[in-house]
C-alpha distance (Angstrom), angle and dihedral (degrees) to the residues before:
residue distance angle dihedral
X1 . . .
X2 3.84 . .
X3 3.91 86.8 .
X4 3.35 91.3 46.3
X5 3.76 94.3 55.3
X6 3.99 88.9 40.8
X7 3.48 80.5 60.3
X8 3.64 100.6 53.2
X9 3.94 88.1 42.0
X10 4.24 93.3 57.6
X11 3.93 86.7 44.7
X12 4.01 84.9 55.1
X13 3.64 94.9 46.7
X14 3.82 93.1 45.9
X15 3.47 93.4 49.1
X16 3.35 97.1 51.9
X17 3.92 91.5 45.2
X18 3.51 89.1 61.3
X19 3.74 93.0 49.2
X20 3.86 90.0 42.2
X21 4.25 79.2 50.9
X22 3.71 96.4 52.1
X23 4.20 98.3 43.7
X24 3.71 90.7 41.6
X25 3.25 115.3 20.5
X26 3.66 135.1 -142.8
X27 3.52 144.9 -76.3
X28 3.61 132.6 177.8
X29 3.94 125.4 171.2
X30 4.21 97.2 -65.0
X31 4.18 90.8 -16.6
X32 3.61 112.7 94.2
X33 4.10 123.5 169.0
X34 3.51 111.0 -167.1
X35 3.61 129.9 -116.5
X36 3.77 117.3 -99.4
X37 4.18 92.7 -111.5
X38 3.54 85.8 46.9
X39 3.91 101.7 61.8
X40 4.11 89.2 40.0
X41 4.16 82.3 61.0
X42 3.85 95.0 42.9
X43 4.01 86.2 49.2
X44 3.49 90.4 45.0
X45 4.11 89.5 48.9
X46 3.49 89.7 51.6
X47 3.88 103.6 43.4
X48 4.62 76.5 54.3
X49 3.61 91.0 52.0
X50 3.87 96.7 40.5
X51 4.26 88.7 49.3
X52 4.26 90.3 41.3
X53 4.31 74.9 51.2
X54 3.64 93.7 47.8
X55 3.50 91.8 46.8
X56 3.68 91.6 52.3
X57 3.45 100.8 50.5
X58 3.78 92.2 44.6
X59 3.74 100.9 49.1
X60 3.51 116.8 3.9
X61 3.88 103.7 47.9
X62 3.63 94.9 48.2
X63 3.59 90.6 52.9
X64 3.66 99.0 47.1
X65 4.15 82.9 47.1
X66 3.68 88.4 53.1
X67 3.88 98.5 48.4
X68 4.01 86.1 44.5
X69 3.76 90.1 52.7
X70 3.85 88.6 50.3
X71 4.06 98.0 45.6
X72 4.40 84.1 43.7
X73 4.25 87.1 48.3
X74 3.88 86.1 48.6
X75 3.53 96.5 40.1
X76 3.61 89.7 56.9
X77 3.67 96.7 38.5
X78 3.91 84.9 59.0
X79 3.88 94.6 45.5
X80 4.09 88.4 55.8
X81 3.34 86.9 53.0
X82 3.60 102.9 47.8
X83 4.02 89.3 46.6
X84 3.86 92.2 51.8
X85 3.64 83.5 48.6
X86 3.58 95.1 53.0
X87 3.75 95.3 45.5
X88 3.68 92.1 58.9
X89 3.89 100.1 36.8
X90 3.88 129.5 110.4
X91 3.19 133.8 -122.9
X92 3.74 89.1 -109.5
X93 3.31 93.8 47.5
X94 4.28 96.8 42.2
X95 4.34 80.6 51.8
X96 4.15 88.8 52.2
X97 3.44 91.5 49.4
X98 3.90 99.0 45.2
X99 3.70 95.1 45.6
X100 4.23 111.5 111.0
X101 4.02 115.7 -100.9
X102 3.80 123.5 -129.5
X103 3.49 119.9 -128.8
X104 3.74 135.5 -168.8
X105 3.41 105.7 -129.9
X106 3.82 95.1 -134.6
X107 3.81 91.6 51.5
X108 4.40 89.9 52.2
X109 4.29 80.8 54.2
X110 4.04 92.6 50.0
X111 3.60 94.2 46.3
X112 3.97 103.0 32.8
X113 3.86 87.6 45.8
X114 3.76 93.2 39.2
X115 3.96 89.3 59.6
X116 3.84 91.0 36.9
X117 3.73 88.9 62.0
X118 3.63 107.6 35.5
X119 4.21 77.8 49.9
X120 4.08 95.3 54.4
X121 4.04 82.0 -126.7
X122 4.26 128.7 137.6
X123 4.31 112.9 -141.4
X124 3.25 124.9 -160.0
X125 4.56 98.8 -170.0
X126 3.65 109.3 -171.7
X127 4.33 115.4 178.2
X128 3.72 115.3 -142.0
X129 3.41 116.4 -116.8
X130 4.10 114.5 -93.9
X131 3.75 87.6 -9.9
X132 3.49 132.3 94.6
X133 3.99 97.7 -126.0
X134 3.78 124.4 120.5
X135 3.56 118.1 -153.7
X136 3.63 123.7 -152.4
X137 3.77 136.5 -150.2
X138 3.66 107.7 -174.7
X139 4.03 127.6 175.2
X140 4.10 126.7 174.0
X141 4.09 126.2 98.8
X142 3.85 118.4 -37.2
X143 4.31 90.3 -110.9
X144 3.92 85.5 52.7
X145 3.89 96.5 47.4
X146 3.85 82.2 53.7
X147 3.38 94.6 46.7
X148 3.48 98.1 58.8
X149 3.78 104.9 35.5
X150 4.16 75.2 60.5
X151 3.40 91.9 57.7
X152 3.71 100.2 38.6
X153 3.86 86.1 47.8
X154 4.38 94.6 42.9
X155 4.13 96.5 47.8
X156 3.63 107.5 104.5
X157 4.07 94.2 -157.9
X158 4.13 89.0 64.2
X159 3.94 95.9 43.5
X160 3.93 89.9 -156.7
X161 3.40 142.1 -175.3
X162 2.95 119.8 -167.4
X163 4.05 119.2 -155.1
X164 4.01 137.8 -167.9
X165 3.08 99.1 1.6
X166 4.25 108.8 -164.4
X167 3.93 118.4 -171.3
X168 3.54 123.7 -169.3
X169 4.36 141.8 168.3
X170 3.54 109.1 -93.3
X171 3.96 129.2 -155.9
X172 3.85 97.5 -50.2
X173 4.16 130.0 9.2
X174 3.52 95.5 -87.7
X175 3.62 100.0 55.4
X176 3.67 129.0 76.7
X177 3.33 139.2 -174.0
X178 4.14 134.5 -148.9
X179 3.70 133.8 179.1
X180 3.81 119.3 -172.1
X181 4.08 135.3 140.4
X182 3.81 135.7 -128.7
X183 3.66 118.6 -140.1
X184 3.75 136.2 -153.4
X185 3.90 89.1 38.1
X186 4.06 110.0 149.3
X187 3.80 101.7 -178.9
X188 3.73 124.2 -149.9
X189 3.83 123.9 -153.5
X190 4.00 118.3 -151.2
X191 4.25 85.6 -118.0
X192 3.93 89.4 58.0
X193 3.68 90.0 58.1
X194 3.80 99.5 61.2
């Protein structure tokens, strides 16, 4: 009788280990099993990151592959361009188109911040000392980065060209980070003017 009712009393406690286990989970030194609520929200975090990755792949990507291929087909467009330009050019015309531009320093901020917020992108513009280079700092998603070296590059007022250009992951996937400098930049303050 007495085992019989040891029995029944080990069955008890096991049963409500396990149900103690499940609600609660588990911990043991560096083993942990995870309570029952717990894995339903990890599944549920992973069928959300698995559908925001579906969604990605579908929609976004291909889109950000598309514009690419158009800014690349432009790109080159432009380059043909500029080399059957240069093949036929004169002298007169190659020394025109080398000489250094003058800018206004408040027209470089309208149009460098205009493309840096119609582009989602943070600059950081630092002149060289004595020479006319400007050196940028620039930080936003890859596509945007892109986007507005394009437009800096494509905007007949600025005339630049843009050199070694450097790309790089930033703090978290969807931030990227470029460095590059503009040369042939003689910059203007308002006080030189008068």
């Amino acid at each position: 009788m007495i085992k019989k009712l040891l029995l029944v009393v080990l069955c008890g406690l096991l049963i409500y280990g396990i149900y103690t286990a499940v609600q609660n989970g588990i911990v043991l030194g560096s083993l942990e099993i995870p309570s029952y609520h717990a894995l339903v929200e990890g599944n549920a975090t992973v069928d959300e990151k698995i559908e925001e990755l579906e969604k990605l792949n579908s929609s976004t990507y291909p889109d950000n592959e598309r514009r690419l291929q158009s800014v690349k087909s432009e790109f080159s467009k432009r380059k043909k361009e500029y080399d059957d330009l240069a093949l036929t050019a004169s002298a007169e015309e190659i020394a025109e188109a080398n000489k250094k531009e003058q800018y206004m320093l408040d027209f470089l901020w309208m149009k460098i911040g205009t493309y840096a917020n119609s582009n989602n992108v943070k600059i950081k513009i630092e002149p060289e000392t004595n020479t006319p280079v400007l050196d940028f700092d620039v930080s936003g998603q890859y596509i945007s980065i892109v986007n507005f070296i394009y437009d800096l590059e494509n905007d007949a007022e600025l005339a630049f060209r843009v050199n070694n250009i450097v790309m790089q992951g930033g703090s978290s996937d969807s931030v990227t980070k470029a460095t590059f400098f503009v040369t042939g930049v003689n910059i203007i303050t308002t006080a030189e003017t008068d």
